[in-house]
Each structure stands twice: as C-alpha cells, then as structure tokens.
PLY file of the C-alpha trace (Angstrom):
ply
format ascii 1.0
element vertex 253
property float x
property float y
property float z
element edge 252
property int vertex1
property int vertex2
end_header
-12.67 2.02 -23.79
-10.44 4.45 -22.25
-11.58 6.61 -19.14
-11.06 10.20 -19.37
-10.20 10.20 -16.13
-7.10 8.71 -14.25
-7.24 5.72 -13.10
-5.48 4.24 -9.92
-5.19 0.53 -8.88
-4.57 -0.39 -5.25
-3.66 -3.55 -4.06
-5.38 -4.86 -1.08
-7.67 -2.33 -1.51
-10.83 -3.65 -0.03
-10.19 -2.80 3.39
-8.38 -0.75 5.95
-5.54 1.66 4.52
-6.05 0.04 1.13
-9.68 0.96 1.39
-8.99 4.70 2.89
-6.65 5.14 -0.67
-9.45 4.15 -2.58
-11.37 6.72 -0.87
-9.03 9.26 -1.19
-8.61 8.77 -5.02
-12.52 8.77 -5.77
-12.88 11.82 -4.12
-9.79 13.46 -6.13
-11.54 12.32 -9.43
-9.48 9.21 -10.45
-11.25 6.10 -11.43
-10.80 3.10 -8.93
-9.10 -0.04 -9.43
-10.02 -2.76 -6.44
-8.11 -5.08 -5.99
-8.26 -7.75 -3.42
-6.98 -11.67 -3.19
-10.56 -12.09 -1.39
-12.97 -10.76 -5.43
-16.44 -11.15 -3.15
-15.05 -8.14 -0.54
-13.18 -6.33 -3.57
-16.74 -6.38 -5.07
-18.79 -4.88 -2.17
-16.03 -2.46 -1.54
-15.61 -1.09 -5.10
-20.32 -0.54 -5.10
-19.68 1.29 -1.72
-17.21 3.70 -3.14
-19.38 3.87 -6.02
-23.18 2.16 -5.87
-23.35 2.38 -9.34
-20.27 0.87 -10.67
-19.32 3.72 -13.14
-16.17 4.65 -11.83
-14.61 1.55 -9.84
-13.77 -2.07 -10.78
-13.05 -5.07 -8.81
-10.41 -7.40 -9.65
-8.98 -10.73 -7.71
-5.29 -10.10 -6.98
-2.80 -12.21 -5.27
0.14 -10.14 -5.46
2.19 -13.71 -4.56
1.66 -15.13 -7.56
2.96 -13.72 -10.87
0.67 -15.23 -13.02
-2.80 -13.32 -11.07
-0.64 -10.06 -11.28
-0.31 -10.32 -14.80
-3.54 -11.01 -15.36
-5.24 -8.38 -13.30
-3.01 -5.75 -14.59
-4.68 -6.60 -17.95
-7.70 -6.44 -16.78
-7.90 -3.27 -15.35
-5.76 -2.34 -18.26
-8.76 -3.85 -20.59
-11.45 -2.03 -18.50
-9.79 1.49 -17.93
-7.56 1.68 -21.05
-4.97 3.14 -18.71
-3.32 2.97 -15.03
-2.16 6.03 -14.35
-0.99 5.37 -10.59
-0.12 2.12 -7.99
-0.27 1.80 -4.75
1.41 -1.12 -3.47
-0.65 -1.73 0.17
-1.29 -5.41 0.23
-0.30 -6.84 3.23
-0.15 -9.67 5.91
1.47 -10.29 9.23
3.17 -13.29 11.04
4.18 -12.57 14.75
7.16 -15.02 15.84
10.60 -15.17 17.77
12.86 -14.73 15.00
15.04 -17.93 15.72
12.19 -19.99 15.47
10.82 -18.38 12.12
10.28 -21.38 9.29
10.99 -20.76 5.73
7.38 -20.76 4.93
7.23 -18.58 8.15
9.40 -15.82 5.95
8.58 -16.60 2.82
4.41 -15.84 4.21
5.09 -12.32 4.82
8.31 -11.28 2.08
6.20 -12.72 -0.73
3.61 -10.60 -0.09
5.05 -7.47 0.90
8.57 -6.97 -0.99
7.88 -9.29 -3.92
4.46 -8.20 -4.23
5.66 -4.87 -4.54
7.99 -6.06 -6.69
5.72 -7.65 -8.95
2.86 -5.50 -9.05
5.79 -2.23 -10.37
6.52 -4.64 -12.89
3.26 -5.36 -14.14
2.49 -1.67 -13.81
5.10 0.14 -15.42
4.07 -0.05 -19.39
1.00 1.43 -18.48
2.71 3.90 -15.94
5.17 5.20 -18.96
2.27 6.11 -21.34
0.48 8.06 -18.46
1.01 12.02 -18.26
1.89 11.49 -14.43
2.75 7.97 -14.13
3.06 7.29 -10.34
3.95 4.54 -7.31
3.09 4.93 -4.11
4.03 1.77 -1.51
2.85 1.28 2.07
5.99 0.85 3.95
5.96 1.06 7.60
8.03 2.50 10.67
8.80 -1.20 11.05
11.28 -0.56 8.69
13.67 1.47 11.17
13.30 0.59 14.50
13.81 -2.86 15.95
10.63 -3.98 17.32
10.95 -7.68 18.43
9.23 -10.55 16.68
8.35 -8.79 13.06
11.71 -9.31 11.70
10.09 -10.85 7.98
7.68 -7.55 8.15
10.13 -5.16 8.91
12.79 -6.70 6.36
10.34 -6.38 3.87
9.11 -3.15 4.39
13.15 -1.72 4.52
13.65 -3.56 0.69
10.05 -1.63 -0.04
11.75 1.61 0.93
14.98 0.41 -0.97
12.83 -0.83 -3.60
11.17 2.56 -4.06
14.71 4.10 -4.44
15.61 2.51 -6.90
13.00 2.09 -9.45
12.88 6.70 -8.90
16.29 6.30 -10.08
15.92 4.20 -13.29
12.24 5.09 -14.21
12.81 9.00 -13.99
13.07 9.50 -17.47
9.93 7.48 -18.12
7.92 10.19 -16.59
7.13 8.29 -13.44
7.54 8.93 -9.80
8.47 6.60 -6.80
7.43 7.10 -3.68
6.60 5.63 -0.38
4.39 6.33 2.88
5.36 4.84 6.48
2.47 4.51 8.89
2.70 4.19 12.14
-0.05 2.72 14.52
-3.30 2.92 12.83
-6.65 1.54 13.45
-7.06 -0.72 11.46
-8.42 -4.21 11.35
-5.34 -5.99 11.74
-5.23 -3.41 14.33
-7.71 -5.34 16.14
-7.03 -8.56 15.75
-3.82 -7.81 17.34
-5.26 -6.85 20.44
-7.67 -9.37 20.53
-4.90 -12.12 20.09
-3.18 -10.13 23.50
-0.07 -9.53 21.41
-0.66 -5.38 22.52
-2.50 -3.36 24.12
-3.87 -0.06 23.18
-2.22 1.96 26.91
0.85 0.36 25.20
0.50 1.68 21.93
-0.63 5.02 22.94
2.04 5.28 25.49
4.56 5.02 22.25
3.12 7.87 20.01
3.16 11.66 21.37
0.10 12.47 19.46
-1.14 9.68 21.68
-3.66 8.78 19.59
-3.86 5.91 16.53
-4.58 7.30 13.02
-7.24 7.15 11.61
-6.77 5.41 7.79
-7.85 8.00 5.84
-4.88 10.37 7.14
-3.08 7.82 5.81
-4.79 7.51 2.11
-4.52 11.49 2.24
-0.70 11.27 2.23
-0.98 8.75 -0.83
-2.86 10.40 -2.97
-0.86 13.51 -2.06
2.33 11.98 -3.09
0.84 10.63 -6.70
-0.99 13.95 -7.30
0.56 16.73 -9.25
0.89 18.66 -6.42
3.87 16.19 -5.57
5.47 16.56 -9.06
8.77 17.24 -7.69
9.16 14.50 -5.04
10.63 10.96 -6.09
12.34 8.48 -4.29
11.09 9.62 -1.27
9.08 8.04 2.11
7.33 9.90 4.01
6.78 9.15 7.35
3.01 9.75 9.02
3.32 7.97 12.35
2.16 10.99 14.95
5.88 11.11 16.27
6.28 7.29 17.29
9.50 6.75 15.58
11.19 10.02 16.81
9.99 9.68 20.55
12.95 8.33 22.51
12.34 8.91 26.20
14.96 8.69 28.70
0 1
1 2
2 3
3 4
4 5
5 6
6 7
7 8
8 9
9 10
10 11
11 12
12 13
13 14
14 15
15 16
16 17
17 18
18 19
19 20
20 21
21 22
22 23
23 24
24 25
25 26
26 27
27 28
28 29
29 30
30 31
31 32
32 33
33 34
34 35
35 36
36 37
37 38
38 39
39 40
40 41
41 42
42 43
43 44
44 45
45 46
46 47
47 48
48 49
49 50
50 51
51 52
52 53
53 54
54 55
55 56
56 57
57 58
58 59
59 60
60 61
61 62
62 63
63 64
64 65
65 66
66 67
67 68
68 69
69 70
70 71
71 72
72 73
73 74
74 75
75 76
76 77
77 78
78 79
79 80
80 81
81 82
82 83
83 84
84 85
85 86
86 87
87 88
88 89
89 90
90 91
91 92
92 93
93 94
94 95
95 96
96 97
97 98
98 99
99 100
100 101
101 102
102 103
103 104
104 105
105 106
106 107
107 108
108 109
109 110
110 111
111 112
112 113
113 114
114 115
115 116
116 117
117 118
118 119
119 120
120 121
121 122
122 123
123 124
124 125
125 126
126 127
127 128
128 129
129 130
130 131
131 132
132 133
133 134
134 135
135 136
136 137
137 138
138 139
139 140
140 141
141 142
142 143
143 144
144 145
145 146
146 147
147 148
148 149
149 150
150 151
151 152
152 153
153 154
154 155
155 156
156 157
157 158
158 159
159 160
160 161
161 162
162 163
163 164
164 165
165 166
166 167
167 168
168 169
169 170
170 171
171 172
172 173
173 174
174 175
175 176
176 177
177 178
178 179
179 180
180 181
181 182
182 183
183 184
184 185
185 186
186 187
187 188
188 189
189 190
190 191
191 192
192 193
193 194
194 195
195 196
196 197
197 198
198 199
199 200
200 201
201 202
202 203
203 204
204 205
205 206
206 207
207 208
208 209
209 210
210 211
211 212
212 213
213 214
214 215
215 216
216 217
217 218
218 219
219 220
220 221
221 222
222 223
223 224
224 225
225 226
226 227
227 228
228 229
229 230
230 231
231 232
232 233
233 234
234 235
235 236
236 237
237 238
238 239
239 240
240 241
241 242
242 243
243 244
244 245
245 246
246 247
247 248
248 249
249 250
250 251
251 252
C-alpha cells in the first residue's frame, strides 16, 4: 500500500530528541517511521504515539551496519510505499582524553554518527527523489564548533554531519530534495542524565553556560526539525540551524 500521507523515518527514534521528532511529525500529519537498534522500545514507542498502530511502524535499525540500513529502508519502504523525509538522530557517546582514545574508542562513536548519517542518506535518497518534498534533516550538535575537552570522536563527527549536509544540498538539489541540519545545545535528555549521574557534569555547570539558563526541553528541538522538512522551509537547504538557548555565542570575559 501507499499512505496518503507523508511519511517520515527517524533514526533512533524511540527516545529522547528522536522520540520528540516523532512527536512533532504525528502531530503535523505525517505517518511515523520508528526506528531503533533496541525493536522491543521502537515498538512501545511507535503504540504510544499511536495506540492503535495506524499511522506508525517500528523497525530495528543499526545505522552501523549497512546491511540493517538497507533492509529497514525497505521495510518501511514496503509498509508506507514512500519516505518522504529523514532525520538522521541516532546517536551514542564515549567520554575520554583524546590521547588515550582506541580505535574502537573512535570508530564507537564516528560509525554511528557520521557514517550512520552517511548510510541512512544513502539508503534514503530513491525514495526521497520520488517524493513531492523530499527532505533530510540531521541532529548535529554545538559540539561541532567549540572545543569542549574529551568529545573529540563526537564533535568530529557531528562537524562531517554539518559538512555532510552541505554537500549532499549541493548535488541532490535538482532531485527535489532538501538538506538540512539542527544543532542542539544542552537538552534534557536521557543521556542527559546519565551524564550527571556518572559525575562527568553538573547541572549549576551546565546552566551557568547557557544565557537562557535553562536546558531544552526535546520537543523544542523536534519543532525545529519538522520545521526545516516542512514546506514552510521550502527555500532553506544546506543549512544548520542552531537551537542551543545562546550557549555557543556566550563568551564571558
């Protein structure tokens, strides 16, 4: 079958900002793709967006791993009979000194992140050509331009997501789709959480970085998403957009 509405997939869409997107995308009409490397969460995310399974579908994706890309693609592909927009969230984290980072160390985090990203555009863009507003949308983060110690793998990835997202605007223009990005700042999250409960921050510290002085919440994050795949957008490609509450611009002497 083919839905008559438009369908989005996320990746690492079961929780936190992956979750808020999916949110955000319901609400605006779309059909839901998902998508999780963890199927039993993607499942009980996708029936709480939508109890009776009419408009979302979960799908096991390890965005690592070519071969589960290419086969969830096809089957939300199979299910939906389109993808009309991506968002590239999934995610992980590895906190280290930088001259004691292992390959596997590096390789954890870029293959996730960058190559996911990577992989998951690929996968995406014969469906993304046929659509009548064919979109990406990846999660970078403020990582990507300011040099916050210990997340060098995260914040090299998310800079080749932001030159990743450049590119592919450039050569996929003419194929009807746009390429965007969205940089978060600090945002409550689970990871969120698990940082502070592993001591590696604090939340005084946090706060004391962003003027708002306040995390956000995920869904102002999803918001921005869905705004930059939505028609309203139509003229913005290549782009990130930066939603951090001021964190990156506050330099305080």
């Amino acid at each position: 079958m083919t839905s008559s509405n438009p369908v989005v997939l996320v990746t690492g869409g079961a929780r936190g900002i992956g979750f808020a997107c999916c949110q955000s995308f319901y609400n605006a009409g779309f059909d839901v793709a998902v998508t999780d490397i963890d199927a039993d969460v993607a499942q009980a995310s996708a029936l709480e967006l939508d109890p009776a399974g009419k408009r979302t579908f979960a799908v096991e994706l390890n965005v690592a791993k070519t071969e589960s890309v290419n086969g969830a693609f096809a089957k939300v592909g199979e299910h939906f009979g389109r993808i009309d927009v991506l968002v590239n969230n999934a995610g992980n984290f590895r906190q280290a000194p930088s001259a004691t980072y292992t390959d596997e160390d590096w390789e954890y985090v870029t293959g996730v992140h960058l190559d996911g990203a990577f992989r998951c555009s690929r996968a995406a863009y014969p469906f993304l050509k046929k659509s009548p507003q064919g979109a990406i949308v990846s999660i970078s983060s403020i990582m990507a331009r300011i040099g916050l110690p210990k997340r060098l793998s995260y914040a090299v990835s998310k800079s080749g997501i932001e030159a990743l997202t450049r590119v592919l605007a450039v050569e996929w223009a003419l194929d009807g789709i746009r390429v965007n990005a969205v940089a978060p700042g600090f945002t409550h999250t689970r990871s969120h959480d698990e940082l502070l409960g592993k001591g590696l921050t604090t939340n005084e510290k946090l706060l004391d970085a962003i003027p708002i002085k306040r995390l956000a919440d995920p869904m102002e994050i999803g918001n921005v998403v869905h705004f930059l795949a939505s028609p309203t957008a139509s003229y913005i490609t290549g782009q990130t957009l930066i939603v951090d509450g001021g964190a990156s611009i506050d330099i305080r002497i």
